[in-house]
Backbone and ligand atoms as CSV (ligand in chain L), in Angstrom:
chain,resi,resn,atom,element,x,y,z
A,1,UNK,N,N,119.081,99.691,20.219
A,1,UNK,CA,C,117.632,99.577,20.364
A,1,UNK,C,C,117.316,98.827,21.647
A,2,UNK,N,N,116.391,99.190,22.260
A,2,UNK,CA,C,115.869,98.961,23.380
A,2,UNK,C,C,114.809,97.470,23.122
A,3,UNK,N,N,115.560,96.545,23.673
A,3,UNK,CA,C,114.886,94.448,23.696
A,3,UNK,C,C,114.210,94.500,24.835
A,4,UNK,N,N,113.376,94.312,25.398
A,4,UNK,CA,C,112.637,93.702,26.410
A,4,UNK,C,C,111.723,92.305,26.288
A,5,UNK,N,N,111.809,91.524,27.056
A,5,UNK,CA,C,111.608,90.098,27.146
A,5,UNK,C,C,110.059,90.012,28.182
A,6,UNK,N,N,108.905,90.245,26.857
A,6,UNK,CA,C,107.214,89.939,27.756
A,6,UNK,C,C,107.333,88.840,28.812
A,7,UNK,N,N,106.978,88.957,29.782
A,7,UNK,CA,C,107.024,88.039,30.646
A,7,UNK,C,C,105.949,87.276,30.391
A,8,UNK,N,N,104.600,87.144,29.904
A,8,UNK,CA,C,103.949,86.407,29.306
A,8,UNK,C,C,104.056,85.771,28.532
A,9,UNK,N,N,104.900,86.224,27.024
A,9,UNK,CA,C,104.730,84.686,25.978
A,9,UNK,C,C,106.077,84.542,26.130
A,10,UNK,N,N,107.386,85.000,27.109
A,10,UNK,CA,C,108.648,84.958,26.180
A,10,UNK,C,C,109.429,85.443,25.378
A,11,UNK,N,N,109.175,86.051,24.567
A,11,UNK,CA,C,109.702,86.776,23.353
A,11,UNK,C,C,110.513,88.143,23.847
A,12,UNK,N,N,111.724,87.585,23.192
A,12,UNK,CA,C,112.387,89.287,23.331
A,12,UNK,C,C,111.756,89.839,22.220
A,13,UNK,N,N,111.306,91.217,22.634
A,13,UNK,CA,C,110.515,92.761,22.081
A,13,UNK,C,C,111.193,93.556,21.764
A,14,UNK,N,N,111.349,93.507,20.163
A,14,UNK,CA,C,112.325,95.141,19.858
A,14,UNK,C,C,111.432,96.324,20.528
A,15,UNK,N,N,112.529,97.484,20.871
A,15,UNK,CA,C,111.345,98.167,21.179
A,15,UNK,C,C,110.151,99.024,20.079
A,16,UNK,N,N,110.261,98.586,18.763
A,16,UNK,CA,C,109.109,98.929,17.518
A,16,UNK,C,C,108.174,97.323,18.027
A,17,UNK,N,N,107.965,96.823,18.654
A,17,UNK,CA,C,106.641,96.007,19.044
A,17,UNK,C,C,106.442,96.329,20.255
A,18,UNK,N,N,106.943,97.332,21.037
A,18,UNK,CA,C,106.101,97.582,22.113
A,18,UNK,C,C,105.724,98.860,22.065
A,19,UNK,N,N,104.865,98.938,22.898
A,19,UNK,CA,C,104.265,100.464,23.000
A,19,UNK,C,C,104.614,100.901,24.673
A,20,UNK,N,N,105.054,102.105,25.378
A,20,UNK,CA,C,105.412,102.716,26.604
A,20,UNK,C,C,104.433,102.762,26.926
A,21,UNK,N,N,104.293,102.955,28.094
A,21,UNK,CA,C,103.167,103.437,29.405
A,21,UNK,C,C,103.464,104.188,30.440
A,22,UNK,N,N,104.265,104.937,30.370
A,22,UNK,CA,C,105.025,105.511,31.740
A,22,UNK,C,C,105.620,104.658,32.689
A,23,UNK,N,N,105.555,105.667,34.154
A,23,UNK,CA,C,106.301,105.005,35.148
A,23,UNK,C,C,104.895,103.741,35.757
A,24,UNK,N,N,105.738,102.544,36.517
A,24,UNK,CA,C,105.143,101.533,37.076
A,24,UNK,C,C,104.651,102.064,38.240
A,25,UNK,N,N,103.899,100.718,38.992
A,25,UNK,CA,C,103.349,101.468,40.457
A,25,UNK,C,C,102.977,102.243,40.596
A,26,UNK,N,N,102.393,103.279,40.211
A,26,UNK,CA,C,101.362,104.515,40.512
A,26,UNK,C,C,100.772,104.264,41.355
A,27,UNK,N,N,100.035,104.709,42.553
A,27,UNK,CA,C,98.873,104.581,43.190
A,27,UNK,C,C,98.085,105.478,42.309
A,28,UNK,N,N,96.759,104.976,42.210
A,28,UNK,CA,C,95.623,105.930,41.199
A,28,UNK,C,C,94.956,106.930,42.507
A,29,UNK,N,N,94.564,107.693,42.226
A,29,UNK,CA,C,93.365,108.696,42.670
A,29,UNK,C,C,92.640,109.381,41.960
A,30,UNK,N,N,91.281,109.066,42.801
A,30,UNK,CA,C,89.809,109.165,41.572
A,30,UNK,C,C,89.257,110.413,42.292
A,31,UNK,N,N,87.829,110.563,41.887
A,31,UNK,CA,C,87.225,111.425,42.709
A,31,UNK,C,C,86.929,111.223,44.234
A,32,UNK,N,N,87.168,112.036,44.774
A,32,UNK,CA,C,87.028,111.925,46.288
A,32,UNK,C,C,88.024,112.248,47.247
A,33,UNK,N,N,88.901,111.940,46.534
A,33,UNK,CA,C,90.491,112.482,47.117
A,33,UNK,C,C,90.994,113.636,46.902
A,34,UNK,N,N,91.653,114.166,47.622
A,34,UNK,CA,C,92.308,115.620,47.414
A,34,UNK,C,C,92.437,115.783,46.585
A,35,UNK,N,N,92.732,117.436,46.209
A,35,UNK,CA,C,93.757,118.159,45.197
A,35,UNK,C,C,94.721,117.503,45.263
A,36,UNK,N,N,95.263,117.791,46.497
A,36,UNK,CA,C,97.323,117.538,45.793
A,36,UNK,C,C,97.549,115.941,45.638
A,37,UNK,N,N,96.416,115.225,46.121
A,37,UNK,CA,C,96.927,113.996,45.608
A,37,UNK,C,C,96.710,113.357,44.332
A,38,UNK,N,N,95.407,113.776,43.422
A,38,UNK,CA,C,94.781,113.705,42.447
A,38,UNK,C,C,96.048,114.526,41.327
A,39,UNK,N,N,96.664,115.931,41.610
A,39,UNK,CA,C,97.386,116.127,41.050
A,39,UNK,C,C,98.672,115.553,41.030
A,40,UNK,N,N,99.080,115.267,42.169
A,40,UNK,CA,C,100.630,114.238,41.931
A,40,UNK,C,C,100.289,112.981,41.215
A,41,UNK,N,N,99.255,112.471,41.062
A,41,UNK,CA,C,99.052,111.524,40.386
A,41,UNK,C,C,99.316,111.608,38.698
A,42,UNK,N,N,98.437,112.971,38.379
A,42,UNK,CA,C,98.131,113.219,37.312
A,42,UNK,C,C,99.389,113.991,36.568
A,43,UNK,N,N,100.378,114.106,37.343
A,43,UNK,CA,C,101.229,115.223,36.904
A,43,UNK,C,C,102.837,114.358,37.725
A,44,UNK,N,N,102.689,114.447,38.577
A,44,UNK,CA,C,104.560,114.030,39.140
A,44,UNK,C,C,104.666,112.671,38.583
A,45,UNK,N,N,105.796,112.329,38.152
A,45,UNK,CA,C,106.493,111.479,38.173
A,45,UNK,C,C,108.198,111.250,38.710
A,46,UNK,N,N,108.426,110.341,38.775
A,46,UNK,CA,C,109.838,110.348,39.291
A,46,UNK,C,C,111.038,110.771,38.450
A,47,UNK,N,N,111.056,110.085,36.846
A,47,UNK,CA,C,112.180,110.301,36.012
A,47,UNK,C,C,113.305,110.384,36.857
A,48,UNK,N,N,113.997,109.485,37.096
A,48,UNK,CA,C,115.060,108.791,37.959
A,48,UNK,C,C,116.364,108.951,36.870
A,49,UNK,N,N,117.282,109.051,37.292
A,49,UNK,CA,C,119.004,109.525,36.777
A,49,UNK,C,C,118.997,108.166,36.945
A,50,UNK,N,N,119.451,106.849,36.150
A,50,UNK,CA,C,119.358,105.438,36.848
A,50,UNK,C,C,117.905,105.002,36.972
A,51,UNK,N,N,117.662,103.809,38.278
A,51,UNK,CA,C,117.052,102.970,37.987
A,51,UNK,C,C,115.531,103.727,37.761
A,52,UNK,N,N,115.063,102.623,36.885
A,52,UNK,CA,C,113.541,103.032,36.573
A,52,UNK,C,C,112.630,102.124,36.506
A,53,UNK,N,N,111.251,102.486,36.847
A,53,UNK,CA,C,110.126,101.141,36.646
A,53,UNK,C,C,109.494,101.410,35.872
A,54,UNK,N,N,108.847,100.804,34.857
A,54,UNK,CA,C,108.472,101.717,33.192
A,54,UNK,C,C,107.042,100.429,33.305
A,55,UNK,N,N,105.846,101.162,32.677
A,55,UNK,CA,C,105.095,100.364,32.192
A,55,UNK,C,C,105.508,99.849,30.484
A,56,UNK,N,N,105.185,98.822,29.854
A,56,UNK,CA,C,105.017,98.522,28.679
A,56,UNK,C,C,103.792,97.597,28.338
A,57,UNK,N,N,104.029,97.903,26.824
A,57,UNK,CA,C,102.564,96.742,26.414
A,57,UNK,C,C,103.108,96.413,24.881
A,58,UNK,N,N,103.008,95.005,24.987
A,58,UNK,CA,C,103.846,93.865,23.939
A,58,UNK,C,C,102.554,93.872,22.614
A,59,UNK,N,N,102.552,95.286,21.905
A,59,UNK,CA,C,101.541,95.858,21.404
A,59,UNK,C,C,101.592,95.043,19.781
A,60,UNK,N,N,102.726,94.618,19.543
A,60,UNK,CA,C,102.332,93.668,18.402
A,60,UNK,C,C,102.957,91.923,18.692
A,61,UNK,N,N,102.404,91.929,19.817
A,61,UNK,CA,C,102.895,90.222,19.956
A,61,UNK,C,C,101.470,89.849,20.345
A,62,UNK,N,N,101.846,89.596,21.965
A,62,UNK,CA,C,100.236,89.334,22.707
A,62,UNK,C,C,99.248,90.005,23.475
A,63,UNK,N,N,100.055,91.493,23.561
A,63,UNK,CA,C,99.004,92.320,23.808
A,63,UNK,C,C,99.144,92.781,25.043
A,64,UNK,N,N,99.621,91.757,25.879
A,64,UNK,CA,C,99.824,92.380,27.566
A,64,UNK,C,C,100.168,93.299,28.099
A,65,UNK,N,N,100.360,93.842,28.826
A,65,UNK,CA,C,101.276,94.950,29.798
A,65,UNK,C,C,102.119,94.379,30.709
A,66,UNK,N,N,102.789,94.222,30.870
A,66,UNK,CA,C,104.360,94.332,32.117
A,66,UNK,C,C,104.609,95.278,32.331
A,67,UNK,N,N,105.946,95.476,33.063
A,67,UNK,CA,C,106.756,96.141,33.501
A,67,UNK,C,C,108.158,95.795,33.521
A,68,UNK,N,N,108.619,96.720,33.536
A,68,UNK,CA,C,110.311,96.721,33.085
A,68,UNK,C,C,111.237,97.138,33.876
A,69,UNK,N,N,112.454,96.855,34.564
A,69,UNK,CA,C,113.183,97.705,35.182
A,69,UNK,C,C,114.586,97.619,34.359
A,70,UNK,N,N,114.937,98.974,34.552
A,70,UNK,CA,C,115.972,99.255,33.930
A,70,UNK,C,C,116.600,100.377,34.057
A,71,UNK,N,N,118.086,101.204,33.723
A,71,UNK,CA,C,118.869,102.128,33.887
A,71,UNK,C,C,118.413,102.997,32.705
A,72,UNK,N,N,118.040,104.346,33.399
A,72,UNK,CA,C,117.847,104.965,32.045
A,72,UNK,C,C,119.061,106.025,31.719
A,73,UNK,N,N,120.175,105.581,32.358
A,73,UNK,CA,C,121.180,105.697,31.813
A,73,UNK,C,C,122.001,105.117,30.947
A,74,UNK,N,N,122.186,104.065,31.189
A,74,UNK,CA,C,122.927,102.946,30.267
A,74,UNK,C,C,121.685,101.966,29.465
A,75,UNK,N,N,120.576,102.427,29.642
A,75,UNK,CA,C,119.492,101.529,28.984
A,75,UNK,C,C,119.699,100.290,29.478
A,76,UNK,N,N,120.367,99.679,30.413
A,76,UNK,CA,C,120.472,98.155,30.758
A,76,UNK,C,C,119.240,97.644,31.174
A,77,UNK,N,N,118.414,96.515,31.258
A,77,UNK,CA,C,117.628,96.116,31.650
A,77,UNK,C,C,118.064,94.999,32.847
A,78,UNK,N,N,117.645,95.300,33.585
A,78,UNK,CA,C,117.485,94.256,35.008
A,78,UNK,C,C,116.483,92.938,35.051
A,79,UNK,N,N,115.270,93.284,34.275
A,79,UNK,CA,C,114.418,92.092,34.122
A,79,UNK,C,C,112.489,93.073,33.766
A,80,UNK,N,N,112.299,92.006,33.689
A,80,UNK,CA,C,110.867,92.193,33.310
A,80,UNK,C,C,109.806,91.421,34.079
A,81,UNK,N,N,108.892,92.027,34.218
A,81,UNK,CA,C,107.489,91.048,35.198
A,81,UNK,C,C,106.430,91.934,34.787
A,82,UNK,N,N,105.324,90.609,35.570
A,82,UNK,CA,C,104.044,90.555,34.788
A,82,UNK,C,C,103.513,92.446,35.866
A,83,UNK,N,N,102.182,93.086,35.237
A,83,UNK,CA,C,101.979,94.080,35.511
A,83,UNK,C,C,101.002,93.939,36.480
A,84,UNK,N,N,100.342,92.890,37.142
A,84,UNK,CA,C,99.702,92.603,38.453
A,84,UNK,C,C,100.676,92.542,39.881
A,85,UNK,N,N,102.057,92.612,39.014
A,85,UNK,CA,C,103.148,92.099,40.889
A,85,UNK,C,C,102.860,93.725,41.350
A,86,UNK,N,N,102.834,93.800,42.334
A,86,UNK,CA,C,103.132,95.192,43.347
A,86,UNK,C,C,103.934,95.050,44.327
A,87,UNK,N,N,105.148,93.959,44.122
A,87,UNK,CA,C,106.054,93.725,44.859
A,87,UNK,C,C,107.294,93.930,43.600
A,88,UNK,N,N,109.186,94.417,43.690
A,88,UNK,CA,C,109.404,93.477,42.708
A,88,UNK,C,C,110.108,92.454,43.493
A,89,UNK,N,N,110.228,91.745,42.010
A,89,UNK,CA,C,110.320,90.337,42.458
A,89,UNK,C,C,111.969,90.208,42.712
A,90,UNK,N,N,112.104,89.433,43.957
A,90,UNK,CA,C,113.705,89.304,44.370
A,90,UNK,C,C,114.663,89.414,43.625
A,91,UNK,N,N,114.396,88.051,42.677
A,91,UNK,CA,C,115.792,88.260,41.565
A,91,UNK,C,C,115.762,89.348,40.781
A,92,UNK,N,N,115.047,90.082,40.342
A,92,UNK,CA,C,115.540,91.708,39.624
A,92,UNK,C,C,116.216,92.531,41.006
A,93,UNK,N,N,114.960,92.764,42.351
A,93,UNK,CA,C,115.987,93.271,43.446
A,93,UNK,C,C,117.511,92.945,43.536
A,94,UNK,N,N,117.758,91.615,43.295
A,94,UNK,CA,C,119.311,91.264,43.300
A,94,UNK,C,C,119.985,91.815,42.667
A,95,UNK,N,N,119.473,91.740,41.841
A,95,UNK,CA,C,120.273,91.746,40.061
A,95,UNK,C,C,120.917,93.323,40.410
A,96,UNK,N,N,119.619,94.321,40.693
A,96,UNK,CA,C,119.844,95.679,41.076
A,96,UNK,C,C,120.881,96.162,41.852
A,97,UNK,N,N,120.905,95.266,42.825
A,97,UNK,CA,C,121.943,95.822,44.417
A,97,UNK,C,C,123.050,95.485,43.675
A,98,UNK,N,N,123.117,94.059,43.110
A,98,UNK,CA,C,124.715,93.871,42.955
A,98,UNK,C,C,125.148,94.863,41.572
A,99,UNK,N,N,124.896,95.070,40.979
A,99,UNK,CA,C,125.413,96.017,39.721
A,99,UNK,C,C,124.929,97.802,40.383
A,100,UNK,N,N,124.360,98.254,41.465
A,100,UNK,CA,C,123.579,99.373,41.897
A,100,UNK,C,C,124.039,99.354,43.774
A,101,UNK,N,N,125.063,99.222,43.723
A,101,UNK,CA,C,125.465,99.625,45.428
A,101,UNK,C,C,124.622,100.285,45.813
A,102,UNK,N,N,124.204,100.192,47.374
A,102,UNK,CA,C,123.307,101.443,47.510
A,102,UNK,C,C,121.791,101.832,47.604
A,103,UNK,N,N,121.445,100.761,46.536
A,103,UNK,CA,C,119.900,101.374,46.034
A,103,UNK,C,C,118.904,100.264,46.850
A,104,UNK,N,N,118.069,100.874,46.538
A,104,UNK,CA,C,116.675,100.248,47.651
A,104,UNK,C,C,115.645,100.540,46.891
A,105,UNK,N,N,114.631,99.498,47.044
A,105,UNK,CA,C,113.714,99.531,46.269
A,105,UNK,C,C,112.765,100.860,47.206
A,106,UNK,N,N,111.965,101.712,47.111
A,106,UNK,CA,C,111.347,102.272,47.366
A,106,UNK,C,C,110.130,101.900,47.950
A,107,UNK,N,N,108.896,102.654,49.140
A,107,UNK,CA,C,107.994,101.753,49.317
A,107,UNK,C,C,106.846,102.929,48.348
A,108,UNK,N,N,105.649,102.007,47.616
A,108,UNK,CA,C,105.373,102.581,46.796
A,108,UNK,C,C,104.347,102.977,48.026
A,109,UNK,N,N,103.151,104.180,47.576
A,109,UNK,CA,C,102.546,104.562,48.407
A,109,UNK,C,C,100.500,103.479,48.312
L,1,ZN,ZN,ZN,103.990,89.135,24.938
């Protein structure tokens, strides 16, 4: 079973107290903006072989939303942060490179 640790109260989260949200970082697009960008919004996602940025919400604790990174291969988790960062935060970057040769955080758009 999938534990994640709310970065708000603390608590490791079976995953039956949280609820998913998709992928993290989205840029939104509303009216006014293109087709194809309004649709990649609404429709692409990444679904990554490996690392992933997942929304969640700690739906029977305190309610919040974070974000999660983790392998969605091996289900490992790298760490958790609050759902206002639009950076991530170094020590998960670390955590990533050294167990993830190779990988780079992406620049979101
Ligand atoms: Zn919480």
């Amino acid at each position: 079973m999938l534990t994640l640790q709310c970065p708000y109260c603390g608590v490791q989260a079976d995953e039956t107290e949280l609820s998913a949200g998709g992928e993290a970082h989205l840029k939104r697009f509303g009216p006014g903006s293109g087709d194809e960008a309004f649709e990649n919004y609404l429709f692409m996602r990444e679904n990554p072989k490996g690392v992933h940025f997942e929304r969640w919400r700690h739906s029977y604790g305190c309610g919040k939303w974070f974000h999660a990174a983790r392998c969605t291969m091996t289900l490992e988790v790298f760490g958790t942060y609050k759902a206002q960062t639009t950076e991530l935060p170094q020590d998960i970057k670390d955590k990533i490179s050294a167990k993830r040769p190779g990988w780079s955080w992406r620049e979101f758009q």
